[in-house]
C-alpha positions, 0 to 999 in steps of 0.5 A: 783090605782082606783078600778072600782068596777062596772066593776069587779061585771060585770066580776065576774056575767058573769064568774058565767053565763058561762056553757061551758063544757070542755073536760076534765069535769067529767061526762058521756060525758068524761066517753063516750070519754075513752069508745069510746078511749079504744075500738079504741086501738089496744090490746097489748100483755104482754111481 
């Protein structure tokens, strides 16, 4: 099979570009979130 060699240096230049953050990145946006996640939780009392 022929390898388009051009074609994959595009994919691979463009994956490196890519700067999407995800959610479950680390940081202080996802320290934030369980901030914000733990004080919406209602406290449970011990059994």
């Amino acid at each position: 099979m022929k390898t388009n060699k051009r074609f994959i240096k595009g994919v691979v230049e463009a994956a490196a570009k890519n700067d999407t953050v995800m959610p479950w990145a680390r940081g202080a946006r996802r320290a934030a979130f369980i901030a914000k996640r733990n004080a919406a939780e209602p406290q449970r009392k011990s059994a």
